[in-house]
BAZA-487074 format. One record per residue (C-alpha): residue number from 1; residue in three letters; chain; x, y negated, z. Coordinates in nm, 2 decimals. Example, Ala and Ser with C-alpha at 12.3 -4.5 7.8 and 13.67 -1.06 7.14 Angstrom:
BEGIN
  pos  code  unit      xx      yy      zz
    1   ALA     A    1.23    0.45    0.78
    2   SER     A    1.37    0.11    0.71
***
This chain:
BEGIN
  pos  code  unit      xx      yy      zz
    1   UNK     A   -2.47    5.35    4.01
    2   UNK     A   -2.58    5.12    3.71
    3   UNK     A   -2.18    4.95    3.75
    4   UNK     A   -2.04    5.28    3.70
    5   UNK     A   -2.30    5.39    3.36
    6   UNK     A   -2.15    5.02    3.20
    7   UNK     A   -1.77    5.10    3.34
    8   UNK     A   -1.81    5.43    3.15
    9   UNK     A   -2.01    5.29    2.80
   10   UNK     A   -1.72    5.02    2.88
   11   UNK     A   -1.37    5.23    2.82
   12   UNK     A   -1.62    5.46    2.55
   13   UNK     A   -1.67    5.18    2.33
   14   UNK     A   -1.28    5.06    2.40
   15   UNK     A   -1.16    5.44    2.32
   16   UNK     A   -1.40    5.41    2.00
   17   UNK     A   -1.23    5.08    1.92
   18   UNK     A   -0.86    5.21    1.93
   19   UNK     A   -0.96    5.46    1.73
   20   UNK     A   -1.14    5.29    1.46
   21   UNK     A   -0.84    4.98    1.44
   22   UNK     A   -0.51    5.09    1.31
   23   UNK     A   -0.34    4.80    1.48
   24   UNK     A   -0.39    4.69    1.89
   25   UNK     A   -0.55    4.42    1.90
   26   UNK     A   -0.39    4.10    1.92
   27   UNK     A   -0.24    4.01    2.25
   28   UNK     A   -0.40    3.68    2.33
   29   UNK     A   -0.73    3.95    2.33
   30   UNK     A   -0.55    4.16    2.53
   31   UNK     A   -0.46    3.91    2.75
   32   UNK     A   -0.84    3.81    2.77
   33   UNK     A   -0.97    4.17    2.82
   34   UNK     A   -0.74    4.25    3.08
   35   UNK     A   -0.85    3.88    3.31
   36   UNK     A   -1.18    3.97    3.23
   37   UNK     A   -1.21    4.33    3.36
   38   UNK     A   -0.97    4.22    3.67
   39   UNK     A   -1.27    3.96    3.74
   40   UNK     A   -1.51    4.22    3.71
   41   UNK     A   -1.35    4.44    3.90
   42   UNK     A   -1.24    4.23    4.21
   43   UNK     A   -1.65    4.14    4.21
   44   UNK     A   -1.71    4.51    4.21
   45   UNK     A   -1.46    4.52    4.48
   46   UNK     A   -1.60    4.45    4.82
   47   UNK     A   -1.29    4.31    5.04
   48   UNK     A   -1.42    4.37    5.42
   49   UNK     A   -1.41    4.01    5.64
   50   UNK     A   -1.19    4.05    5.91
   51   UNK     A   -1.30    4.00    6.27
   52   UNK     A   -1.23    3.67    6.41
   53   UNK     A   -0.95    3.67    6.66
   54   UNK     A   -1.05    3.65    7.02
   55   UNK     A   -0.79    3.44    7.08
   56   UNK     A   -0.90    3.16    6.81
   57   UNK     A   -1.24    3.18    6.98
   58   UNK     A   -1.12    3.17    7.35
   59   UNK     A   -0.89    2.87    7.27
   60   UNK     A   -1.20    2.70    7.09
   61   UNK     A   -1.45    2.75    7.33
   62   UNK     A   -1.16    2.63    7.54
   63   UNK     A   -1.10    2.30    7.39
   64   UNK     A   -1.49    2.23    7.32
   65   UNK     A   -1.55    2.23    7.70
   66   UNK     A   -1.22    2.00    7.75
   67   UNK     A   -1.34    1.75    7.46
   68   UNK     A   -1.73    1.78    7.67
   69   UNK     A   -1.58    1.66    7.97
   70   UNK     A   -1.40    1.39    7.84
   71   UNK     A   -1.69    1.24    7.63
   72   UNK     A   -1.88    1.29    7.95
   73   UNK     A   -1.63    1.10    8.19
   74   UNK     A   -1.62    0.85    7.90
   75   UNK     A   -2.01    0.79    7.91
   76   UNK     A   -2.03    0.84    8.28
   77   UNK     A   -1.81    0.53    8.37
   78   UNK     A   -1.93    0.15    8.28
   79   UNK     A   -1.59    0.01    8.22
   80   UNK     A   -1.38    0.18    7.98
   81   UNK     A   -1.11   -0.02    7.74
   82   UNK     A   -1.23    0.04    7.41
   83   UNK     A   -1.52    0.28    7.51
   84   UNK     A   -1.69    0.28    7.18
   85   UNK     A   -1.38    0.38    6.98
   86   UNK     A   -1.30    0.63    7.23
   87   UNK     A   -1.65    0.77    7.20
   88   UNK     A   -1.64    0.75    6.84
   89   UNK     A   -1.30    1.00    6.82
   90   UNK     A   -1.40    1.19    7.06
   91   UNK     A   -1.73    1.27    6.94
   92   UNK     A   -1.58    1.33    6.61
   93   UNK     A   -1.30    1.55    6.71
   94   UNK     A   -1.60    1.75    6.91
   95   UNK     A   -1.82    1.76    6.57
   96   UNK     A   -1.50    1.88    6.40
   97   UNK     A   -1.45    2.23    6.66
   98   UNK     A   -1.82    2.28    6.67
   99   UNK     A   -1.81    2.29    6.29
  100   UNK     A   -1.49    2.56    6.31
  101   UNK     A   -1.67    2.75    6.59
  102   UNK     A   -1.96    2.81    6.37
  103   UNK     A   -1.74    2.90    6.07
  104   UNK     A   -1.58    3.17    6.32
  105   UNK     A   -1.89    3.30    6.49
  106   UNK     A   -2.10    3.30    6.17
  107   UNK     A   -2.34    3.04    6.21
  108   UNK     A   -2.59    2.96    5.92
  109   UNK     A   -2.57    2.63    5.87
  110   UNK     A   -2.47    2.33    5.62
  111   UNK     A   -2.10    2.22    5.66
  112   UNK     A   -2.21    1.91    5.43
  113   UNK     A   -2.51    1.75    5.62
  114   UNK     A   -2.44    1.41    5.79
  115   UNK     A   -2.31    1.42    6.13
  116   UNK     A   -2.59    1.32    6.39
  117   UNK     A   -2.73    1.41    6.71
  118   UNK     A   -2.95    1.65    6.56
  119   UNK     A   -2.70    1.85    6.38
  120   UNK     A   -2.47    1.88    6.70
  121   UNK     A   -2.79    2.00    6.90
  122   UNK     A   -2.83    2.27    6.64
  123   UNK     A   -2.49    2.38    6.61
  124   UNK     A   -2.46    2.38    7.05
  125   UNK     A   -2.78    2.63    6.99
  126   UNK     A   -2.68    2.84    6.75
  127   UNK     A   -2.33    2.92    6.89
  128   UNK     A   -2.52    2.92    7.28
  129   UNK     A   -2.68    3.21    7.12
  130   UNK     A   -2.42    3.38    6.99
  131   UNK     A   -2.27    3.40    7.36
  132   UNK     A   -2.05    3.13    7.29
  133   UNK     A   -2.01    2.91    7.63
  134   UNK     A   -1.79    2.61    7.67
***
């Protein structure tokens, strides 16, 4: 209610102003005036966040358990040719969809902390209890 009391003592004083000035104002002010109250208004405006699509979230739960059974077949067997680097890509490529999934299902979390055991643990538990299963 307090947005809408400033919105009207807004267009007052700007109806006061025309008034008072025999010229517009200059248009460079214009031009200013106008970005500004298009950036007050489009933070007035609330635009509603669309649902995720089921589809996005099927085919990443999808993929998350494909990229689990491959990093566990990788650590399962002793002899693998270049196991480490496979590991590596692998784990990153997992790290990558866990950090999508938890964009999509709304997960609080930091998108900037270093990768690590931990932070995979908590992302697995945050989306597990969401519903998310893989």
């Amino acid at each position: 209610m307090a947005w809408l009391a400033a919105l009207v003592l807004f267009l007052m004083l700007c109806v006061l102003l025309s008034l008072l000035l025999p010229n517009p104002p200059p248009s460079r002010w214009r031009r200013g005036l106008q970005s500004r109250t298009a950036r007050m208004a489009d933070r007035l405006h609330r635009h509603p966040v669309p649902d995720p699509d089921p589809f996005d979230t099927l085919w990443l739960q999808t993929r998350l358990g494909h990229l689990a059974g491959k990093i566990r077949r990788i650590e399962s067997t002793p002899h693998v040719y270049a196991r480490a680097h496979r590991l590596m890509a692998l784990e990153a490529a997992y790290d990558d969809l866990l950090d999508e999934a938890c964009r999509l299902a709304g997960c609080p979390g930091e998108a900037e902390q270093k990768r690590s055991e931990e932070k995979r643990w908590q992302e697995e538990q945050e989306l597990a209890a969401r519903g998310w299963s893989w």
